[in-house]
C-alpha positions as CSV (number, residue, x, y, z in Angstrom):
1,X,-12.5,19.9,-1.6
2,X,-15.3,17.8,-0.6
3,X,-14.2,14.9,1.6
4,X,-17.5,12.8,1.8
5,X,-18.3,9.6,-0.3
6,X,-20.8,9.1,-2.7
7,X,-22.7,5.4,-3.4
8,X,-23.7,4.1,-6.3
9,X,-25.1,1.3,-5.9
10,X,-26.1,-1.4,-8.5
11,X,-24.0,0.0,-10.7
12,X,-23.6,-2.0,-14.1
13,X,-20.1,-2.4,-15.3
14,X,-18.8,-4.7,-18.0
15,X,-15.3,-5.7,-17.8
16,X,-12.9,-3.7,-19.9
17,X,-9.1,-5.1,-18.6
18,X,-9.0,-8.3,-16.5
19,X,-7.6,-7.8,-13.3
20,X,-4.1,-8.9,-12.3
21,X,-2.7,-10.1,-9.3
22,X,-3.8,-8.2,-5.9
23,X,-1.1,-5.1,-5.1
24,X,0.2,-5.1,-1.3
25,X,0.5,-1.8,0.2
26,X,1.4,-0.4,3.4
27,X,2.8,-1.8,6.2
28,X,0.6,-4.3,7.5
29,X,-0.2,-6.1,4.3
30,X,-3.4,-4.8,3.0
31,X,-4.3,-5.3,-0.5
32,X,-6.4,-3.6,-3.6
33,X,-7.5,-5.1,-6.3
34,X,-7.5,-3.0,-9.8
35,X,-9.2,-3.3,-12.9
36,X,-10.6,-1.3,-15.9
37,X,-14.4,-1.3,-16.8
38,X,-17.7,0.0,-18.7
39,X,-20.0,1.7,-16.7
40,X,-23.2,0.6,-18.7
41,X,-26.1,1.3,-16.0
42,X,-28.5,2.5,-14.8
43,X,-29.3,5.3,-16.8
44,X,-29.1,7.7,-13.9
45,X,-25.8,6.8,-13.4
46,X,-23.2,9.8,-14.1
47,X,-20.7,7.3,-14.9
48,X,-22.5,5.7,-18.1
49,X,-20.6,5.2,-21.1
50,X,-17.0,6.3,-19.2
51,X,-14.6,3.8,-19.2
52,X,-12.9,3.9,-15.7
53,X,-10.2,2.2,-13.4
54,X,-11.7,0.8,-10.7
55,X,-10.2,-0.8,-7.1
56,X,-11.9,-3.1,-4.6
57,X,-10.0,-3.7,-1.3
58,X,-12.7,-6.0,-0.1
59,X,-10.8,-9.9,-0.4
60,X,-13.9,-11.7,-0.4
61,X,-14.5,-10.3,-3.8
62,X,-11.3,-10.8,-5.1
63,X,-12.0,-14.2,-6.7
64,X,-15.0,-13.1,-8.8
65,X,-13.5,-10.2,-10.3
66,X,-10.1,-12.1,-11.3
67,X,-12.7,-14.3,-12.9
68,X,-14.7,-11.8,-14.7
69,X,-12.9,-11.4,-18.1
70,X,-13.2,-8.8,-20.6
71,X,-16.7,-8.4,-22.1
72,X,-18.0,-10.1,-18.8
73,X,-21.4,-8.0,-16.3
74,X,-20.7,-7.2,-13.0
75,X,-23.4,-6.3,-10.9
76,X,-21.8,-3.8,-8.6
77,X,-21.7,-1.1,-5.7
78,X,-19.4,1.8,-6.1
79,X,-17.9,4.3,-4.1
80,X,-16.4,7.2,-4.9
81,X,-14.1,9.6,-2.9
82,X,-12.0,12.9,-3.6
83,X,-8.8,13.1,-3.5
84,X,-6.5,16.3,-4.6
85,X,-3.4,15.9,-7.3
86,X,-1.1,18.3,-8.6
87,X,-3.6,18.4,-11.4
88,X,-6.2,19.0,-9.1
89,X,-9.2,16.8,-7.7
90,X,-9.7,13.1,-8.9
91,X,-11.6,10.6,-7.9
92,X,-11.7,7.5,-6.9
93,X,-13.4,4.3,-7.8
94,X,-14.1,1.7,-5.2
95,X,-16.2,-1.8,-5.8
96,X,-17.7,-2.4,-2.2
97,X,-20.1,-5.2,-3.1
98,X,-20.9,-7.1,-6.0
99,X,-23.8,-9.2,-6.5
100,X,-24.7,-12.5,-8.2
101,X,-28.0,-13.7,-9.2
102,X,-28.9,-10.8,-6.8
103,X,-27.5,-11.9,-3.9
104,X,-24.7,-9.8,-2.7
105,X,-20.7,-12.1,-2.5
106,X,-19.4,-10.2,0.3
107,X,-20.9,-10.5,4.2
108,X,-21.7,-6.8,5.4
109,X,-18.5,-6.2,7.5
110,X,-16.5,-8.8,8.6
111,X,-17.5,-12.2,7.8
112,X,-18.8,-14.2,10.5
113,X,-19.1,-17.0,8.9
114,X,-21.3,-19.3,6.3
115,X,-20.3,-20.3,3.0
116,X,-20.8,-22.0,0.0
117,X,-19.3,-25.3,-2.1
118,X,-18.3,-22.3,-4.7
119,X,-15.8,-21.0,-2.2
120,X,-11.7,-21.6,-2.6
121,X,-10.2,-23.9,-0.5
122,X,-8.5,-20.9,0.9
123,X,-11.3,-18.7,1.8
124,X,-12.8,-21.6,3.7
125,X,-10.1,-22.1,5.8
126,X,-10.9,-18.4,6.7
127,X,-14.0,-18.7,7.3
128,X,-13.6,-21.6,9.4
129,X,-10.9,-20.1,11.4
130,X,-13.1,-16.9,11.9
131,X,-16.3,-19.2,13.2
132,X,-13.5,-21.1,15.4
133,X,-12.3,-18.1,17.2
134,X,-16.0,-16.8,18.3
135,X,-16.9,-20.8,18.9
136,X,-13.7,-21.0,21.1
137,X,-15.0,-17.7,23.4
138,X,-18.3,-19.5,24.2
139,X,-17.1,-23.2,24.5
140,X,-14.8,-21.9,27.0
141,X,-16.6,-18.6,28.5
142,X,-16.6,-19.2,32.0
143,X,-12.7,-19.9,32.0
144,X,-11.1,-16.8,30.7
145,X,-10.5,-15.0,27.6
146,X,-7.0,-16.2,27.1
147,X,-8.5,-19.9,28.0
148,X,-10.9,-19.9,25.5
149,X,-8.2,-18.5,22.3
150,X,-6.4,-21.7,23.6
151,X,-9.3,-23.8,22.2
152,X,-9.7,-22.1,18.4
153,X,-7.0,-24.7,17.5
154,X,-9.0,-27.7,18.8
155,X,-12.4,-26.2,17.6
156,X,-10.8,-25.2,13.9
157,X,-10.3,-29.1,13.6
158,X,-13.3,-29.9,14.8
159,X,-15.5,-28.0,12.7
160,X,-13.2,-29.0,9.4
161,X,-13.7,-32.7,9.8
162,X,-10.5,-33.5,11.5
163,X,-11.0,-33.3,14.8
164,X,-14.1,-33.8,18.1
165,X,-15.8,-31.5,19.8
166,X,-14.5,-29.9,22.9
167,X,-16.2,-30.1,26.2
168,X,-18.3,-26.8,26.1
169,X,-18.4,-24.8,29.5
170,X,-20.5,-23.8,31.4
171,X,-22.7,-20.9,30.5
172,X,-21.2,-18.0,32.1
173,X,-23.2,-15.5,34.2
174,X,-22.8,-11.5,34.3
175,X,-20.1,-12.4,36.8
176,X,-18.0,-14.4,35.0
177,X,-18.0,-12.4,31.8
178,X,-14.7,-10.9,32.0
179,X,-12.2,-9.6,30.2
180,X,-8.8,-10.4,30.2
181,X,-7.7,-7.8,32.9
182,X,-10.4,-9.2,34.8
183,X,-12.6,-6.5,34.8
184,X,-16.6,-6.4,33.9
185,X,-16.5,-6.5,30.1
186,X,-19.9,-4.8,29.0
187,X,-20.4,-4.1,25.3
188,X,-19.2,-1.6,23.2
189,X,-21.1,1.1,22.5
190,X,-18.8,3.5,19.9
191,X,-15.7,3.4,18.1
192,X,-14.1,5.7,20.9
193,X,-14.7,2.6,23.2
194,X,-13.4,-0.5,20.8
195,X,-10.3,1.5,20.3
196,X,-9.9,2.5,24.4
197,X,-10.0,-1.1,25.2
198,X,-7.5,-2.1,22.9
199,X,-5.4,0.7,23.7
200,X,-5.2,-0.8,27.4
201,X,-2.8,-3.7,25.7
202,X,-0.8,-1.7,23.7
203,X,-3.1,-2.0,20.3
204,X,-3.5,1.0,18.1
205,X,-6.9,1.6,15.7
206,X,-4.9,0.2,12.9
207,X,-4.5,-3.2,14.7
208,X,-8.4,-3.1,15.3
209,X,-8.6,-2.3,11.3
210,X,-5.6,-5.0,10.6
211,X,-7.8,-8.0,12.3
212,X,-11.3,-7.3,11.4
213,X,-9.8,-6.6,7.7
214,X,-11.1,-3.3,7.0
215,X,-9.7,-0.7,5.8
216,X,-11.7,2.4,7.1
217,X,-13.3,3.2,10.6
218,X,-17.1,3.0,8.8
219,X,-16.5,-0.1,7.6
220,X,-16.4,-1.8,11.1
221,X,-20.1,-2.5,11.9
222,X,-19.9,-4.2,15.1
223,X,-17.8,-3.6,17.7
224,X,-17.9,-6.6,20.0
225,X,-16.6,-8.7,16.9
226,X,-14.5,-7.0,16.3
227,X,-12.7,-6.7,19.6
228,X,-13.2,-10.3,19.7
229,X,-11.1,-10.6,16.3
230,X,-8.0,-8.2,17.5
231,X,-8.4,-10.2,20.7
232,X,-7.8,-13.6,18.8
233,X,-5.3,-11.7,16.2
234,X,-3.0,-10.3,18.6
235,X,-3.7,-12.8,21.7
236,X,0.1,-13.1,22.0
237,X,0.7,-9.5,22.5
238,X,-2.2,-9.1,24.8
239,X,-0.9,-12.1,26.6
240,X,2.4,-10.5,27.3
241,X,1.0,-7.4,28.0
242,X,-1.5,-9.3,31.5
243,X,1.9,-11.1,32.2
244,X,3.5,-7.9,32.3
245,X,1.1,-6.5,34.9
């Protein structure tokens, strides 16, 4: 059976079954997001004229699809993948992007941050959070990793309009960039290495997947922010783990 996904993207679909509420699966709480729809485009498409179920697993796109009713145009990116049944091989039917007036809803990877007055109250306070925790490491980068987490709280309600500014340090040399066992912290070149590190405190890959909210290996794009994000995810657990040495 062939293991390798396909793309398509800007694939048309119109909107055959709303979609419901998100389903939870697995043990750490990810989510999918199912729906049925047209594929009416483009013409080389092998999909045209099928009416299929589709999933996205991407949360940033949750909101426009649960708004999309039936009749309503997506402008999308699928991906497909095998998998075998008892009835033999299926596929299945990913949305990985969709796009609005041509620009694409969902940041490649994780977010980093930007956003617009369209966004929910709640994905706001996500992004903000994310932009705090990466504002915390350089505010406070000559004082430690665990130092600067300390200060995501204090930036996250400064950058939301309810708080002031921190003192920012100092701008840290090659010296001072540590990590949090204190050794030289240079960046990460692979997936072998992001995973390595965080296996040093007792994090497995799924962790690293957990806090960067992906849900495959490819999908993780950088690897610096993303050991930044399992960093500020699990800072109690890496915390305990220094302690413990």
């Amino acid at each position: 059976m062939a293991d390798e996904k396909k793309q398509y993207p800007r694939s048309k679909l119109q909107v055959t079954e709303a979609a419901g509420d998100p389903k939870t699966f697995g043990d750490r709480g990810g989510q999918v997001l199912n729906f049925r729809a047209k594929f009416t485009g483009p013409e080389n498409n092998p999909w045209v004229g099928q009416t299929l179920g589709l999933g996205c697993f991407r949360k940033d796109l949750f909101a426009t699809i649960q708004s999309s009713e039936p009749g309503s145009m997506l402008d999308c990116d699928v991906e497909t993948k095998p998998y075998q049944t008892q009835d033999g091989e299926r596929l299945n039917y990913t949305v990985t992007q969709i796009y609005v007036d041509g620009q694409p809803v969902a940041g490649k990877g994780q977010r980093q941050g930007g956003y617009s007055n369209a966004d929910s109250p709640e994905k706001l306070k996500s992004i903000e959070r994310q932009v705090s925790a990466k504002l915390a490491l350089e505010f406070a980068a000559g004082k430690g990793l665990i130092e600067a987490l300390a200060n995501a709280e204090t930036i996250y309600q400064w950058i939301s309009g309810r708080g002031t500014a921190p003192e920012a340090a100092p701008k840290p040399t090659e010296s001072t960039k540590k990590d949090i066992k204190g050794e030289a912290a240079p960046s990460l070149k692979d997936l072998g290495e992001l995973f390595s590190r965080a296996a040093k405190f007792g994090l497995s890959p799924q962790d690293v997947r957990a806090a960067v909210e992906v849900d495959t290996d490819d999908d993780i794009i950088d690897y610096d922010e993303a050991w930044k994000a399992t960093a500020t995810k699990f800072k109690g657990t890496i915390k305990a783990q220094q302690e413990a040495k």
